[in-house]
Steps between C-alpha positions, in 0.01 A plus 500: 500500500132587635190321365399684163329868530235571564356268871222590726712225717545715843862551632680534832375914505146349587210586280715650265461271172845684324767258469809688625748588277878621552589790338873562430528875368838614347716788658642692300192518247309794364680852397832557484727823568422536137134505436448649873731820312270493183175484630626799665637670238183550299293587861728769576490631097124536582562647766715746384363575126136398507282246321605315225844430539588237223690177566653329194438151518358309830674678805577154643319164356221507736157606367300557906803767534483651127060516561608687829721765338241533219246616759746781640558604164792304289417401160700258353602471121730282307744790318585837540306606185202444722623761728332873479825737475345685864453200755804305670544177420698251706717178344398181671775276772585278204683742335503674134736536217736788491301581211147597730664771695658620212168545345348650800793777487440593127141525583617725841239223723532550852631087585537363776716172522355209744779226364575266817861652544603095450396533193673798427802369675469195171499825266782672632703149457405468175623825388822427662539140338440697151768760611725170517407398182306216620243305359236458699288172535214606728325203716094605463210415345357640176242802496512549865542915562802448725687298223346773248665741726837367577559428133423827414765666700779371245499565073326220314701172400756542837212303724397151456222369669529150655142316641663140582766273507435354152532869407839521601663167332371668179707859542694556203764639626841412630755472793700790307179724527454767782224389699316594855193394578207664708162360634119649555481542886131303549649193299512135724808472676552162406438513150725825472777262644436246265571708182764706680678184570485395104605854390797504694589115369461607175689841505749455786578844417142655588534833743158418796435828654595629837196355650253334429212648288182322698377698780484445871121452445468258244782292707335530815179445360577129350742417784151548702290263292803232473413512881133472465508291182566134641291538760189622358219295276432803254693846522284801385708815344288801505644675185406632113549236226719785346758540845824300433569496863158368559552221231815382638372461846246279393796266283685475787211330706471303176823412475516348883230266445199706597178627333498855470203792358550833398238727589430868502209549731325259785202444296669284254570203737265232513393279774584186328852618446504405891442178448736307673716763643601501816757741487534785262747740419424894379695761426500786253710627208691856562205733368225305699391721779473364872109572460474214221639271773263545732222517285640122396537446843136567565342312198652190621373526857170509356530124441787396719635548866816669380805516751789706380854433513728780384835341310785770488780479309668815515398845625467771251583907603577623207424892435547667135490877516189686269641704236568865573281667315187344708716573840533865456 
């Protein structure tokens, strides 16, 4: 540990009275294939159709990129009733109810879909694990719009929703029932395994799907901070208090021992959060630009001698293909 934050003492750079601090930034961190795909979505819809386009719910959980697409021209509303019957309006990467589109159609709205196809790919098993006749007990947490989504893919009263562990020893019903079991793909891999691991105890029977529901990003992006994590004094996760994948990053630091913040932009850190710290972990949650890093990045400098350290985990190419109708 340093001496506490801030000291005029002067250090081995000369005249330079910043103590030095190591900086230990998480790769993969920032947007996924996803986000990268949805941000896109509504800048080509501008493109192509002219101010406003409309964009039910937040395009991603990130309110720097949702400001940004406001000033080219997105508005962004809550429900389709919102919607004037001559604009285009795209669905967010979360994912909406079969029951959205289904509006848009009766009201002939020209929709474009910007689900992360992972998502999607949860919606598609769903349907089929209904086809089965399977009940489905769906690993997510309440009022977020991907679990709004998913569950709205299959008729009311065939989906259960299941938060934790304690949720699943009180399922009522039995090893004679039908069962499968899905999970929202930003959830934290550890607790997913946790209640995964008491389903299948208690119904031996359970169907798990082909693979698993969480996505390469979320993965990579707490297999990264379980790197950074032990070796850090405080772990900063530049992310919205409303991102699940943002949340969870900042639990798993947690959960290894280490302090960890949230943040959304680099003017909410404060120099005595420094205090102490000789090492400190960052990364970002999967709608955090690259630009938010640096801008965190920069604040710090202002009161320490940062040295970076890049931490990979894994290395991310993943490509996801725009919808046609922006492509031709």
């Amino acid at each position: 540990m340093n001496a506490p934050f801030p000291s005029t003492t002067q250090n081995s750079s000369g005249n330079d009275p910043r103590l030095p601090l190591q900086l230990l930034i998480a790769a993969p961190r920032g947007f996924c294939a996803g986000v990268d795909r949805a941000i896109e979505i509504v800048e080509r819809a501008l493109e192509k159709y002219g101010a406003p386009v409309y964009v039910r719910h937040e395009i991603v959980h990130n309110r720097y990129v949702v400001d940004s697409l406001k000033a080219k021209g997105a508005i962004f509303v809550e429900e389709l009733d919102e919607v004037p019957d001559d604009v285009p309006v795209v669905f967010s990467a979360h994912g909406v109810p079969k029951s959205v589109p289904a509006e848009a159609e009766r009201r002939k709205l020209l929709y474009v879909d910007a689900t992360c196809p992972l998502v999607s790919k949860v919606h598609r098993q769903a349907e089929r694990q209904i086809e089965k006749g399977q009940h489905i007990l769906f690993i997510g947490h309440a009022g977020h719009p991907e679990v709004i989504g998913t569950m709205g893919q299959v008729p009311e009263g065939q989906i259960t929703l299941v938060e934790t562990v304690e949720d699943a020893a009180g399922l009522a019903f039995t090893q004679d029932d039908d069962l499968s079991y899905l999970t929202q793909t930003t959830l934290s891999v550890d607790d997913t395994a946790e209640i995964i691991e008491a389903l299948e105890a208690r119904y031996p029977q359970i169907v798990a799907p082909k693979a698993e529901d969480i996505c390469y990003a979320t993965s990579n992006r707490q297999a990264a901070v379980k790197i950074i994590a032990p070796k850090s004094d405080l772990v900063l996760v530049i992310g919205a208090p409303n991102s699940s994948n943002s949340l969870r990053l900042v639990e798993v630091a947690e959960r290894l021992g280490t302090d960890a913040r949230l943040i959304q932009r680099a003017d909410e850190i404060q120099p005595e959060w420094l205090e102490g710290v000789g090492t400190l972990g960052l990364t970002a949650g999967a709608s955090a630009p690259e630009k938010l890093v640096r801008e965190v990045v920069d604040r710090i400098s202002e009161w320490r001698l940062v040295e970076e350290h890049p931490i990979t985990a894994a290395e991310e190419n993943m490509i996801f293909k725009l919808p046609r109708q922006l492509t031709e």
